[in-house]
VOGU-64160 format. One record per residue: residue number from 0; residue in three letters; chain; y, x, z of N, C-alpha, C, O in turn. Coordinates in nm, 3 decimals. Atoms other than C-alpha are relative to their C-alpha. Example, Ala and Ser with C-alpha at 12.3 -4.5 7.8 and 13.67 -1.06 7.14 Angstrom:
<atoms>
> n;res;chain;n.Y;n.X;n.Z;ca.Y;ca.X;ca.Z;c.Y;c.X;c.Z;o.Y;o.X;o.Z
> 0;ALA;A;-0.119;0.089;0.000;-0.450;1.230;0.780;0.120;0.090;0.000;0.118;0.194;0.066
> 1;SER;A;-0.119;-0.082;-0.006;-0.106;1.367;0.714;0.109;-0.077;0.073;0.220;-0.026;0.090
</atoms>
This chain:
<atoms>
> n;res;chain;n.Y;n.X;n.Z;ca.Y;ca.X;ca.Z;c.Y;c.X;c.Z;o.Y;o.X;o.Z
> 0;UNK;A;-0.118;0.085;0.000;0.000;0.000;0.000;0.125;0.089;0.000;0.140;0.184;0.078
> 1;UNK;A;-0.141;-0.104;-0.017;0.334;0.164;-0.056;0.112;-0.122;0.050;0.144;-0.235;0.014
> 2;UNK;A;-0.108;0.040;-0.064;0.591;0.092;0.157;0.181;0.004;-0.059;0.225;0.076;0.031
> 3;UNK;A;-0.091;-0.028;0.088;0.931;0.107;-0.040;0.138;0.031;0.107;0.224;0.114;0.079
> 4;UNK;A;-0.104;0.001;-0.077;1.173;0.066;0.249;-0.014;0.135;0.072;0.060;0.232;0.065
> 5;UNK;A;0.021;-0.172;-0.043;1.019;0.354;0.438;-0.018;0.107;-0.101;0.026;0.213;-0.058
> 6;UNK;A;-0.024;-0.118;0.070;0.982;0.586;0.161;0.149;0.029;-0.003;0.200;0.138;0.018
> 7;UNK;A;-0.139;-0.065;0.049;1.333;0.563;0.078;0.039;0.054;0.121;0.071;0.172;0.132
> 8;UNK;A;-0.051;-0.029;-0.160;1.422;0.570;0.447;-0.011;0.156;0.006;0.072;0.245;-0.013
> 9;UNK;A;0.050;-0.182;-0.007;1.222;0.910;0.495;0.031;0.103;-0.107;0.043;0.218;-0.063
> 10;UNK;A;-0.099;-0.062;0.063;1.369;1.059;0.191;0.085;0.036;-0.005;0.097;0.157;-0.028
> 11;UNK;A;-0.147;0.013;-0.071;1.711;0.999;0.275;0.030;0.059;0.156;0.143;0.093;0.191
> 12;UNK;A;-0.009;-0.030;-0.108;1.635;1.096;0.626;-0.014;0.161;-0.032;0.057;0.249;0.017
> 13;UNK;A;0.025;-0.167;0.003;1.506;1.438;0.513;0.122;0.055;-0.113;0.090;0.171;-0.139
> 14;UNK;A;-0.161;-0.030;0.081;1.854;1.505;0.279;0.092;0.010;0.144;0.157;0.105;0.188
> 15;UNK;A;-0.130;-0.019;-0.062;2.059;1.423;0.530;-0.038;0.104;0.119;0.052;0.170;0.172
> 16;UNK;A;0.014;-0.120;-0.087;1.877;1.660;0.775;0.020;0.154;-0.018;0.067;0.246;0.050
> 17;UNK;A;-0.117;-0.114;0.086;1.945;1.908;0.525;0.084;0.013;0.053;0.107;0.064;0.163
> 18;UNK;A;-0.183;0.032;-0.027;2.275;1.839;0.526;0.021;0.045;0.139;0.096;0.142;0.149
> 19;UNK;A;-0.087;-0.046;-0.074;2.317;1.866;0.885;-0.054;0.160;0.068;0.018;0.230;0.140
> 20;UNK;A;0.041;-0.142;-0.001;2.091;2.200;0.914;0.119;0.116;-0.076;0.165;0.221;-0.031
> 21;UNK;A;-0.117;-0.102;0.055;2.356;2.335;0.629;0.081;0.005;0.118;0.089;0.110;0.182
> 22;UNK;A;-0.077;-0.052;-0.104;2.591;2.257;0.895;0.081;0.076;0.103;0.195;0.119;0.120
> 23;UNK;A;0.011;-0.071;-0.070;2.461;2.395;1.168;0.024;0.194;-0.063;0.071;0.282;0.009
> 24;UNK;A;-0.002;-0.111;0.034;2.451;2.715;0.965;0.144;0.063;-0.064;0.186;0.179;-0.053
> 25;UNK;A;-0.130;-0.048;-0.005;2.785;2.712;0.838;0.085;0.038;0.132;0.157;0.138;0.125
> 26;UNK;A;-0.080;-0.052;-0.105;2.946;2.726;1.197;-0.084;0.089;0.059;-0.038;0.157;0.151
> 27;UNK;A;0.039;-0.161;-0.092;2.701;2.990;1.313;0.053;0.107;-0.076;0.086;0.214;-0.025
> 28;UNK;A;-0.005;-0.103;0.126;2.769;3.173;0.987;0.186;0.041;0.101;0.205;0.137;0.177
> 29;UNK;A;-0.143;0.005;-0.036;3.195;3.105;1.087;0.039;0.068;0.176;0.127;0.132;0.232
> 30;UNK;A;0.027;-0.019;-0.203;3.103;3.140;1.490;-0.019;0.205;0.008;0.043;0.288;0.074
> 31;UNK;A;0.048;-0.088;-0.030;2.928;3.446;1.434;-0.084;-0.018;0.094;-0.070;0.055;0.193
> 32;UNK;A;0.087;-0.002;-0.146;2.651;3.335;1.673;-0.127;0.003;-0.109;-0.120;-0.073;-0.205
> 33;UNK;A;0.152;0.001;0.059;2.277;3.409;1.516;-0.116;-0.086;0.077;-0.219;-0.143;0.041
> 34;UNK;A;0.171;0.027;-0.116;2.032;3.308;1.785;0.081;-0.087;0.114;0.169;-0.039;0.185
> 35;UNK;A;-0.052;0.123;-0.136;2.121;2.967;2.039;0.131;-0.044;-0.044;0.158;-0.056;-0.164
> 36;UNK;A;-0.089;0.035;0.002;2.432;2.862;2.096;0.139;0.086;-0.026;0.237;0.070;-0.098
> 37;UNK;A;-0.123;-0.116;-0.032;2.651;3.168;2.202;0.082;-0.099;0.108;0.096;-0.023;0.204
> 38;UNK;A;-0.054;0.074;-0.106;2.827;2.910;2.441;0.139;-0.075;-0.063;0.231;-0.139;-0.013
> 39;UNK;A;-0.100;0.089;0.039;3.024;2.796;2.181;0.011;-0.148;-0.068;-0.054;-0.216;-0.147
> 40;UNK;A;-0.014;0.156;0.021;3.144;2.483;2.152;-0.046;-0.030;-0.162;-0.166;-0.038;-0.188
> 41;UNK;A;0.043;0.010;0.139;3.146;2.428;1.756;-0.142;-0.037;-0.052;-0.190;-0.136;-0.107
> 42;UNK;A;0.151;0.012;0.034;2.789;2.540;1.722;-0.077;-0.083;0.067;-0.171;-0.146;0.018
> 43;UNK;A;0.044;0.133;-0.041;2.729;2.318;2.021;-0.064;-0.132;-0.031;-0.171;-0.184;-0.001
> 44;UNK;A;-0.026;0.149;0.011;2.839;1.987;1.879;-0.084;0.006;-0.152;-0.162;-0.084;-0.182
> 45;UNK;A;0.114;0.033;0.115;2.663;2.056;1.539;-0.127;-0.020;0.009;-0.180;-0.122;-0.037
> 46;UNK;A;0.082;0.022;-0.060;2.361;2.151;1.695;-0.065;-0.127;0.061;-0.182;-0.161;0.042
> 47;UNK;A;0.049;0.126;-0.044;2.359;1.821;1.891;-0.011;-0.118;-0.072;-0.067;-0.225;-0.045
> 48;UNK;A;-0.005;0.118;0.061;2.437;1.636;1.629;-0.098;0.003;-0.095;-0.121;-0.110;-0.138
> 49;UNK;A;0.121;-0.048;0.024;2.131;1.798;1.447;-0.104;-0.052;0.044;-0.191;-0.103;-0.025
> 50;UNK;A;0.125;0.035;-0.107;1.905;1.722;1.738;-0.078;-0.118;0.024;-0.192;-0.165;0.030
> 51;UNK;A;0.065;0.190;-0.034;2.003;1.372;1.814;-0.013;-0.087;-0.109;-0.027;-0.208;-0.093
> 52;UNK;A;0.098;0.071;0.137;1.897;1.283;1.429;-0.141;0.050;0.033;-0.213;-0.027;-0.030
> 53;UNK;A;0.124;-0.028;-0.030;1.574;1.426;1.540;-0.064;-0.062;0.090;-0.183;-0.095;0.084
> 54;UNK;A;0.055;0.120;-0.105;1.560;1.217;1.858;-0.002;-0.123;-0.008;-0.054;-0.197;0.075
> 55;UNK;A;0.000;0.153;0.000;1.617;0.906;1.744;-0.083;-0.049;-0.177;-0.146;-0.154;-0.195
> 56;UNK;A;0.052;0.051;0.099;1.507;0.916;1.358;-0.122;-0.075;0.040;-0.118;-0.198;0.043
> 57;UNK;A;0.130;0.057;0.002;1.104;0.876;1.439;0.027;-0.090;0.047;0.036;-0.164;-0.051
> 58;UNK;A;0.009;0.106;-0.051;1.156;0.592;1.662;0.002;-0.109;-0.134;-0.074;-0.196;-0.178
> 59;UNK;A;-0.069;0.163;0.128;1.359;0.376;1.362;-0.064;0.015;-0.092;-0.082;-0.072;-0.177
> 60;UNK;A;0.091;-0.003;0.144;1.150;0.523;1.123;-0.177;-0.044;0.022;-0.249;-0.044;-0.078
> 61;UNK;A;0.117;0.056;-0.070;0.813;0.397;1.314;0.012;-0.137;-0.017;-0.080;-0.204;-0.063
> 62;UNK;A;-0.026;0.117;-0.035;0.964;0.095;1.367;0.027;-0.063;-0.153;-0.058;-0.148;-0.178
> 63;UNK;A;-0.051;-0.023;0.135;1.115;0.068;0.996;-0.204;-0.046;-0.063;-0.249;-0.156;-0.096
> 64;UNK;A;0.127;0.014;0.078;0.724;0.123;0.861;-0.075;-0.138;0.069;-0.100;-0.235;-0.002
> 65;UNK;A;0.015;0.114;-0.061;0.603;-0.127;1.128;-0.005;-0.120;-0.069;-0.087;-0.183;-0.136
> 66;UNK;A;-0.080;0.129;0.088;0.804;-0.391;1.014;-0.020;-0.018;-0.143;0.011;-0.129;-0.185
> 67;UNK;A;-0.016;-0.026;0.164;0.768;-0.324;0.647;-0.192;-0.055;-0.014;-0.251;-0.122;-0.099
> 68;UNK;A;0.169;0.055;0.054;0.366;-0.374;0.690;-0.025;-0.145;0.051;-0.085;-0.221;-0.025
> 69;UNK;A;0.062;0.100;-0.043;0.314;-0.659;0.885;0.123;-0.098;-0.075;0.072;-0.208;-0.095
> 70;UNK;A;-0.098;0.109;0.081;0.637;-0.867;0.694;0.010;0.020;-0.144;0.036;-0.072;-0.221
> 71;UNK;A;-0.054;-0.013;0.144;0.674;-0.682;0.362;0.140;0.039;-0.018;0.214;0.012;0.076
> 72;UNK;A;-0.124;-0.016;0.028;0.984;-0.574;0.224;0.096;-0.092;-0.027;0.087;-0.161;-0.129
> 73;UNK;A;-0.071;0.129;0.033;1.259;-0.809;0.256;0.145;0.071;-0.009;0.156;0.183;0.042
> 74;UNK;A;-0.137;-0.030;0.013;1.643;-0.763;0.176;0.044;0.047;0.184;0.050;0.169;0.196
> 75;UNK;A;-0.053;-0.032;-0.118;1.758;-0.732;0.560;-0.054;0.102;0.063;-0.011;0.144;0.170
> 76;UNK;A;0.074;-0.121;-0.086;1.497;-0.445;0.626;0.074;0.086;-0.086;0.102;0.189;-0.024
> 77;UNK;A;-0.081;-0.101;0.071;1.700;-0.256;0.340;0.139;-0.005;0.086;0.165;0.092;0.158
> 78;UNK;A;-0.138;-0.007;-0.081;2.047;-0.339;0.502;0.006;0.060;0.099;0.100;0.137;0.117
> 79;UNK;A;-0.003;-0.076;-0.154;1.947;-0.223;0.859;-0.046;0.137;-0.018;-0.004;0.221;0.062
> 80;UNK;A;0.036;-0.131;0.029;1.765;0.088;0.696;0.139;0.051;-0.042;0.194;0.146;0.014
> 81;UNK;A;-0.110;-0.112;0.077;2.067;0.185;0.479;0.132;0.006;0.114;0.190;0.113;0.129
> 82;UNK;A;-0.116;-0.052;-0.113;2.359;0.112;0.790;-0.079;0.106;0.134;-0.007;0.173;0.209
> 83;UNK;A;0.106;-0.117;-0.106;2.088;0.336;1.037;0.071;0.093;-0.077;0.174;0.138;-0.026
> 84;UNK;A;-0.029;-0.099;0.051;2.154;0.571;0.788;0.154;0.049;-0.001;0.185;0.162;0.036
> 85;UNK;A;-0.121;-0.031;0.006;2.526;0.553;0.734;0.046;0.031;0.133;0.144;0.099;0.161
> 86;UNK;A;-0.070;-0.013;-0.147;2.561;0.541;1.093;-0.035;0.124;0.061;0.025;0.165;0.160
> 87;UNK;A;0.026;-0.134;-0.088;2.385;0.873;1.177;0.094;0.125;-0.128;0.134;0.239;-0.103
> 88;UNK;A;-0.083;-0.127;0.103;2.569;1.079;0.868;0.155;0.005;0.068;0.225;0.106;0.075
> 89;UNK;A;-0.104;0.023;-0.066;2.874;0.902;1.060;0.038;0.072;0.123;0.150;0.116;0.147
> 90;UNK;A;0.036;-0.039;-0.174;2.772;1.022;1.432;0.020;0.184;-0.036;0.095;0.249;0.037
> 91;UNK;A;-0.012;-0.119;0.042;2.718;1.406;1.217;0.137;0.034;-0.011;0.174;0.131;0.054
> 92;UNK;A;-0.117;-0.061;-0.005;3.060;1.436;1.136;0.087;-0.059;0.102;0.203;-0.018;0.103
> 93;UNK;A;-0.124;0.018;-0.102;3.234;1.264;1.434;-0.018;0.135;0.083;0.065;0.202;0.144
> 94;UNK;A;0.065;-0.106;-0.138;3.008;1.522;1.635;0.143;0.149;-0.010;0.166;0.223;0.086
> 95;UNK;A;-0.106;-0.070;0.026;3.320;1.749;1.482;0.117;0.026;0.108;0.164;0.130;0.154
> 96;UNK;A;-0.080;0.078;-0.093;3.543;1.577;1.701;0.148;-0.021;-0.129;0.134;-0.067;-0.242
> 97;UNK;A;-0.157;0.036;0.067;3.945;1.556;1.548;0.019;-0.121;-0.081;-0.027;-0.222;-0.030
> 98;UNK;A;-0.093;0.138;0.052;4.092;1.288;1.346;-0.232;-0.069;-0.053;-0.256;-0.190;-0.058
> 99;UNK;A;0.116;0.057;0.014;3.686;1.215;1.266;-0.130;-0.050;0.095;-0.248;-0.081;0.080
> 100;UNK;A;0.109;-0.025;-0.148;3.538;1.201;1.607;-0.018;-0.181;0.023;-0.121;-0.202;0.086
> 101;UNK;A;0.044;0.107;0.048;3.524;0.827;1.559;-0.117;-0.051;-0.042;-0.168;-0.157;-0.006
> 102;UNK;A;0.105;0.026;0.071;3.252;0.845;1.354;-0.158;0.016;0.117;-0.263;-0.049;0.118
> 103;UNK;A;0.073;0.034;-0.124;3.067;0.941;1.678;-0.050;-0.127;0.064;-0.138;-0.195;0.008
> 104;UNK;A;-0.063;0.168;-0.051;3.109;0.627;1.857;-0.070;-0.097;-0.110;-0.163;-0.163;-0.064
> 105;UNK;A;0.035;0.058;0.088;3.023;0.459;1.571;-0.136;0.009;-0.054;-0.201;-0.093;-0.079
> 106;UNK;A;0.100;-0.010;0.027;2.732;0.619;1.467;-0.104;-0.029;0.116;-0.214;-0.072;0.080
> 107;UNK;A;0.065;0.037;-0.139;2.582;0.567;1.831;-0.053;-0.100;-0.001;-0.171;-0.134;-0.009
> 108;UNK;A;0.031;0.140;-0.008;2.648;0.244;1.852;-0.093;-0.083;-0.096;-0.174;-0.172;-0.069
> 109;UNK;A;0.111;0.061;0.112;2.473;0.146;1.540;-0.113;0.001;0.001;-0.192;-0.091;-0.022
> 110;UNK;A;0.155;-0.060;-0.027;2.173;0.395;1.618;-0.029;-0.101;0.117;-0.087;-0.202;0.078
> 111;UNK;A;0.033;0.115;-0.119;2.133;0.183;1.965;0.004;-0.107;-0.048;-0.114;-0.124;-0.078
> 112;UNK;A;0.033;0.153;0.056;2.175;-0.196;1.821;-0.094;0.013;-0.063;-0.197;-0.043;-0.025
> 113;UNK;A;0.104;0.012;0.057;1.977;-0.105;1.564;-0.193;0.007;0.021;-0.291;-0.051;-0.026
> 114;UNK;A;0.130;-0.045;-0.058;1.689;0.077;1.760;-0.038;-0.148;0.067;-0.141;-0.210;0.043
> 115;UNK;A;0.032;0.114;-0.082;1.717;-0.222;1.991;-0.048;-0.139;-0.082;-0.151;-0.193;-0.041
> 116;UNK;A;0.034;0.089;0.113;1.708;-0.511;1.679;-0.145;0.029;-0.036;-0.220;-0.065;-0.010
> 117;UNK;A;0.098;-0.036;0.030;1.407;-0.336;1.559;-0.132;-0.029;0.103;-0.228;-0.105;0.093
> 118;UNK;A;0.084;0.049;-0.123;1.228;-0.326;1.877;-0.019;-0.109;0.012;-0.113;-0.166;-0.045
> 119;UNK;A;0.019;0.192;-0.035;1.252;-0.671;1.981;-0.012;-0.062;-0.124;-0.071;-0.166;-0.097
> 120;UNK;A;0.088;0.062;0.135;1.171;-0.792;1.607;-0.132;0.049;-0.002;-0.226;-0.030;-0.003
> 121;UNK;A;0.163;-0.021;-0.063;0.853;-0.567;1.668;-0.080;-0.016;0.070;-0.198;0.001;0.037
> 122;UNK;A;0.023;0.041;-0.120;0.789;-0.666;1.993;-0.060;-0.142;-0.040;-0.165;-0.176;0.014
> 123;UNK;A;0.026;0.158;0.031;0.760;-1.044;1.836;-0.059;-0.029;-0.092;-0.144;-0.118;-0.097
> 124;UNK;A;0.150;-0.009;0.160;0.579;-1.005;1.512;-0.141;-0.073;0.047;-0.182;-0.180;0.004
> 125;UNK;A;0.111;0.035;-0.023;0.263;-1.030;1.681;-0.040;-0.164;0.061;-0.130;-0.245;0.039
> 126;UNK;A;-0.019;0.177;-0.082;0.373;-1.364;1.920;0.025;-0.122;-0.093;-0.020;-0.237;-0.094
> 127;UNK;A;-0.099;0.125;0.080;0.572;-1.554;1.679;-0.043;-0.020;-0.170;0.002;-0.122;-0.223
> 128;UNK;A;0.007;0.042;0.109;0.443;-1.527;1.320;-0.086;-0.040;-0.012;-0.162;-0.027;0.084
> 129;UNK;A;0.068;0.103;0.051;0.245;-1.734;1.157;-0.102;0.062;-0.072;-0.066;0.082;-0.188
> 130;UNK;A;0.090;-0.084;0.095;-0.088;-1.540;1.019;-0.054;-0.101;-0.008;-0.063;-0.197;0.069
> 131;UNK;A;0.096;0.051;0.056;-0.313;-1.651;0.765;-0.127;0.020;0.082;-0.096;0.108;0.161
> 132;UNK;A;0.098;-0.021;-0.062;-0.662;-1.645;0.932;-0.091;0.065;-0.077;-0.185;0.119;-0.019
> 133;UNK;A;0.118;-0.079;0.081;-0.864;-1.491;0.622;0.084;0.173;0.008;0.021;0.271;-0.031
> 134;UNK;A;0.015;-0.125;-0.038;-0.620;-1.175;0.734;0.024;0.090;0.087;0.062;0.207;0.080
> 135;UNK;A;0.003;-0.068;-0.121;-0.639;-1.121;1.066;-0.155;0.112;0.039;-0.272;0.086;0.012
> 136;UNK;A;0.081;-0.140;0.026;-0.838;-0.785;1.125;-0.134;-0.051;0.044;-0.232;-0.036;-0.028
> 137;UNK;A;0.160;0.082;-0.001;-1.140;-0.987;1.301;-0.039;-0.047;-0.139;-0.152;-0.003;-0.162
> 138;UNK;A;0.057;0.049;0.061;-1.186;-1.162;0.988;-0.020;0.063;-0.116;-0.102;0.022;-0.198
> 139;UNK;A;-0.043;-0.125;0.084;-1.093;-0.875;0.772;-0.162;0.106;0.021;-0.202;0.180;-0.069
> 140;UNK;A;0.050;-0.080;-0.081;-1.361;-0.701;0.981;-0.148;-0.046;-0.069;-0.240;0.026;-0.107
> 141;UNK;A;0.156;0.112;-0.053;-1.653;-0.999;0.963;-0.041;0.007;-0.191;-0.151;-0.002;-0.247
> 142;UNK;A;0.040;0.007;0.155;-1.581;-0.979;0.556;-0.111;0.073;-0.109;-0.113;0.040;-0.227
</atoms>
């Protein structure tokens, strides 16, 4: 079965991790720091903003495939995939701080509603929808 929402998702997720790896490597390159942090701020905030796409992608992207098998691909699983996304490229460059540090804040907030939306739509899948009975895995099983 191919999943279409998560492929793109995980595609897009691995670009923009690129992206914020270049980053990170431009302000070490600018920093002059090779190895950790050096204690400077700059490399800091890229770094974290590096990280916490690493801490939070799998979750939405678990959740993302989840959803995508047991419902199928529907228009609103693309919308919440593609603002996830805008919202962590957002969170990358607020992590900057100055006239863009906004984008922080923003990207947060999105990553959290969204994680949380996801969840509790996954959480209910199993309670609340309506399965056929020729394909629930017992009968799937008995076939």
């Amino acid at each position: 079965m191919i999943l279409p929402i998560t492929l793109t998702i995980a595609g897009a997720a691995a670009l923009v991790n690129i992206w914020l790896m270049i980053r990170v490597g431009q302000v070490r390159t600018s920093e002059k720091v090779s190895v950790g942090d050096g204690g400077n701020e700059k490399v800091i905030r890229r770094m974290r903003a590096h990280a916490n796409f690493g801490e939070s992608l799998p979750v939405v992207l678990i959740l993302i495939a989840a959803i995508e098998l047991a419902t199928g691909s529907s228009t609103w699983l693309w919308i919440v995939a593609g603002i996830y996304m805008l919202g962590r490229v957002a969170h990358g460059v607020g992590m900057d701080g100055g006239k863009l540090g906004k984008g922080r804040m923003i990207g947060t907030i999105l990553t959290l509603l969204i994680m949380l939306g996801l969840g509790i739509y996954a959480i209910s899948i199993p309670y609340f929808s309506v399965q056929d009975a020729s394909t629930t895995p017992a009968m799937v099983q008995a076939e």
